[in-house]
Structure formats: structure tokens, C-alpha cells
C-alpha atoms as one frame of an Amber mdcrd trajectory, in Angstrom:
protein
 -28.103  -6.837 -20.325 -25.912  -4.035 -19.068 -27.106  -0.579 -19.291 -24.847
   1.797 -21.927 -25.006   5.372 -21.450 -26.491   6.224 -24.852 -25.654  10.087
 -24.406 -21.876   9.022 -24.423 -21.885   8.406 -28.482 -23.627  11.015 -31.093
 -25.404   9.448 -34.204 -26.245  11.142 -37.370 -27.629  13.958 -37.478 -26.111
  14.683 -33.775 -22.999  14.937 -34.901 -21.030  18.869 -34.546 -18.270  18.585
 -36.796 -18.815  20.174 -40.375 -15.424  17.401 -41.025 -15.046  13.866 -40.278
 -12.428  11.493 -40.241 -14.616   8.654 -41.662 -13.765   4.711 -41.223 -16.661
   2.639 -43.322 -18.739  -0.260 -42.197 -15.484  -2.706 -43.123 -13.425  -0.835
 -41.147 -11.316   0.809 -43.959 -10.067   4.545 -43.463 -12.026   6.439 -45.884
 -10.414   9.755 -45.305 -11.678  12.877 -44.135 -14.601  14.432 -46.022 -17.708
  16.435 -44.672 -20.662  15.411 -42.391 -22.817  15.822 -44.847 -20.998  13.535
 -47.540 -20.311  10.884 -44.257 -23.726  10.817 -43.699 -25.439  10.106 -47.153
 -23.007   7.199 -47.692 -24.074   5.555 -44.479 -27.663   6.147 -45.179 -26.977
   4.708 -49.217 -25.795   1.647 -46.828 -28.844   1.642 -45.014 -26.618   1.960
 -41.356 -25.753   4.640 -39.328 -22.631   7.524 -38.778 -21.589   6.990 -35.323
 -19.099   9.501 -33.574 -16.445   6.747 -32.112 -13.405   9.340 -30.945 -14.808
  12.980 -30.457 -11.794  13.860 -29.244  -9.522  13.584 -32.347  -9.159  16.075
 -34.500 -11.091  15.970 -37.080 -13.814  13.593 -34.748 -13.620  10.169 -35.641
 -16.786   8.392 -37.626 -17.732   4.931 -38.608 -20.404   3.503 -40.882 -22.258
   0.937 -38.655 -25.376  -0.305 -37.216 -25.763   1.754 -34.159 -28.447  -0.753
 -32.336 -25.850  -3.636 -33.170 -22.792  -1.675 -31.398 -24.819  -0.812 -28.183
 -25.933  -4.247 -27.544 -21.284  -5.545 -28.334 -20.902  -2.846 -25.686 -23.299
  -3.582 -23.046 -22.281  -7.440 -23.563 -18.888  -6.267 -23.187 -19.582  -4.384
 -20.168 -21.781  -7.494 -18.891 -18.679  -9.469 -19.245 -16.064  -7.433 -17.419
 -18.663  -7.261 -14.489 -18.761 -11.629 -14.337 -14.530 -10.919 -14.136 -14.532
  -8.373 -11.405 -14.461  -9.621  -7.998 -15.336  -8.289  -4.432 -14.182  -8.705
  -1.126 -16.153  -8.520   1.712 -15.138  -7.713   5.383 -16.331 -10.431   7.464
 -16.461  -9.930  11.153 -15.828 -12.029  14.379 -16.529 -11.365  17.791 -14.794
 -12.941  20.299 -14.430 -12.051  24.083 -11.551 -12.619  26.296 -12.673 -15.216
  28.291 -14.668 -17.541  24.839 -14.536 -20.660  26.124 -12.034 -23.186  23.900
 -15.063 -24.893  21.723 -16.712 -21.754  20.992 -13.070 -20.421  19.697 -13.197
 -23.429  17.499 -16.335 -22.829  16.391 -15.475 -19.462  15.369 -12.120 -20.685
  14.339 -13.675 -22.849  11.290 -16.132 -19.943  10.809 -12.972 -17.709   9.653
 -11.414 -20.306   7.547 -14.830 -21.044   5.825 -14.438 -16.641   5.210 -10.930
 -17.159   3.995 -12.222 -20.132   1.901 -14.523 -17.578  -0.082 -11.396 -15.183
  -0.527 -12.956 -12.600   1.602 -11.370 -10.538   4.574 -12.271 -11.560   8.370
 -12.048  -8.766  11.095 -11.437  -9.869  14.804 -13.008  -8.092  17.646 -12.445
  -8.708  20.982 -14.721  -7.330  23.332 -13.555  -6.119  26.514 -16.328  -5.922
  29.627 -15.784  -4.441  32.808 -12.395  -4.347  34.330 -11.314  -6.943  31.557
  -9.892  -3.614  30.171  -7.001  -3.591  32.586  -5.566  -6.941  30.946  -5.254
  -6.307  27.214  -2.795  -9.016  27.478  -5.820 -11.753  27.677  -7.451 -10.501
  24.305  -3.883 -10.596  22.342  -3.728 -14.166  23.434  -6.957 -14.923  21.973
  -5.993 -13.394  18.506  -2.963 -15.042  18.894  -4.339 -18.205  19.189  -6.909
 -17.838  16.546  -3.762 -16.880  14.043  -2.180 -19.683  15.027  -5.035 -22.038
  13.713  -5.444 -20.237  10.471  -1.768 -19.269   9.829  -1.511 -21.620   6.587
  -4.202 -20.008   5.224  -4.593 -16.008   6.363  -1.542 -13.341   6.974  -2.426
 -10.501   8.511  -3.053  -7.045   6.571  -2.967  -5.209   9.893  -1.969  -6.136
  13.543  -3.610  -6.557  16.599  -4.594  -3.382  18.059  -6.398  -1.317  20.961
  -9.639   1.044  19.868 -11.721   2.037  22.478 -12.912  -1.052  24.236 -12.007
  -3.323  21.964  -8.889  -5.038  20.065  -9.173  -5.206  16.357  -6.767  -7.813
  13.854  -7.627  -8.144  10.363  -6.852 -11.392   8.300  -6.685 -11.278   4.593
  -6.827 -14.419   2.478  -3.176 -15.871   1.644  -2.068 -15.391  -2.390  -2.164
 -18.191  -4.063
């Protein structure tokens, strides 16, 4: 189960405020009476005074059972964690001169990345004097987008750092 900050919410006795806006176990609006009044009704209930909205003036207090409303949050917590997603960079390396098989190898290898919904950066390596013909590597990348084009557009385009050129593909919405 998720972890919940137990700090974040006061109980009972914790509580500052000599005045409470109190809501009871039901969820009815009791009305604002003391602490001390709040808190002998919830223990005549056998549950606790929780501190829902400390920032309200007066603070905000229900009658409930306090182990019972840490274990809604951290399943509610749980759950918005299974709905998040994450999107990983994956990276490519290609070189200038790949042979045409290898590009198709790494040609499926980025549609298998933009299968998963994740991101796929393209390096091309540039050795030696390959430097002088930047030309060779935007062909490459050009090629690759070519094969992928129906699924991948481009978040950003082809371009020189250091001895390398760098494209990055992003999955297309669906």
C-alpha cells in the first residue's frame, strides 16, 4: 500500500484550535463548537476528531475512524500511481555509413519504442573526417523518418552537437 504522510493530518488531542467547525461521522455539519466538546462526542462514538481543512477558519473537523481514512487515502494514492504514465527516452545509435540491414534492424527497434509510447533519440556518430559531410548523417535520419513516418513526428529536428547529429521522435497521438 502507498505510504501517507501521517504528519499531514492532526488527530485528537493534536489538534490547536480552542474552535472547530465540526462535520460528524455521517457527514452532517454540526456547527462550530469547542475542541473540547468535538472531542468527547467523537470519543462517546468510539472514533476519532480528525483535522480535515486546517486552513479554514475556524479548522475544519470530522468524526471518523482515523486508521480507516489513512488506508481510503493511501488506496487512493495507490490508484492515481496505476493511472500515471511515464515516458522514457530511448536511444539509437547509428553511424553514417550503417550498412542498409543494420538500419532496418534498428529501424524496427524504434517502432517497437514507439509501440510502447515512449520517445526514441537518434544519434549519429561522426568518426574521423566523416565530420566534413554532415550531409551523409541527415540522410540517414532522413531515411529512418521516412520508415516510421506513420507512426512518429518529430518533437525536435535534426541537429549538429559536437560530433554528433541528434533527432528526436515522439510517439504519434492517437
Amino acid at each position: 500500500m502507498a505510504k501517507i504522510d501521517k504528519k499531514k493530518f492532526r488527530v485528537n488531542e493534536r489538534i490547536r484550535a480552542p474552535r472547530v467547525r465540526l462535520v460528524d461521522a455521517d457527514g452532517k455539519q454540526v456547527g462550530i463548537v469547542s475542541r473540547d466538546e468535538a472531542l468527547a462526542m467523537a470519543r462517546e462514538q468510539g472514533l476519532d476528531l480528525v483535522e480535515v481543512a486546517p486552513q479554514a477558519d475556524p479548522p475544519v473537523c470530522r468524526i471518523m475512524d482515523y486508521g480507516q481514512f489513512l488506508y481510503q487515502q493511501a488506496k487512493k494514492l495507490k490508484e492515481a500511481r496505476k493511472k500515471q504514465t511515464t515516458v522514457e527516452v530511448k536511444e539509437i545509435k547509428v553511424r553514417p555509413k550503417t550498412d542498409v540491414h543494420d538500419l532496418e534492424t534498428k529501424i524496427r527497434h524504434i517502432k517497437r519504442f514507439l509501440g510502447d509510447r515512449n520517445k526514441v533519440k537518434i544519434r549519429v556518430f561522426f568518426r574521423g573526417r566523416e565530420i566534413t559531410k554532415p550531409e551523409l548523417g541527415r540522410e540517414v535520419l532522413k531515411k529512418i523518418l521516412e520508415a516510421v513516418e506513420d507512426e512518429a513526428q518529430v518533437e525536435m529536428q535534426p541537429r549538429m552537437e559536437g560530433r554528433q547529429m541528434i533527432m528526436i521522435l515522439a510517439p504519434k497521438k492517437s
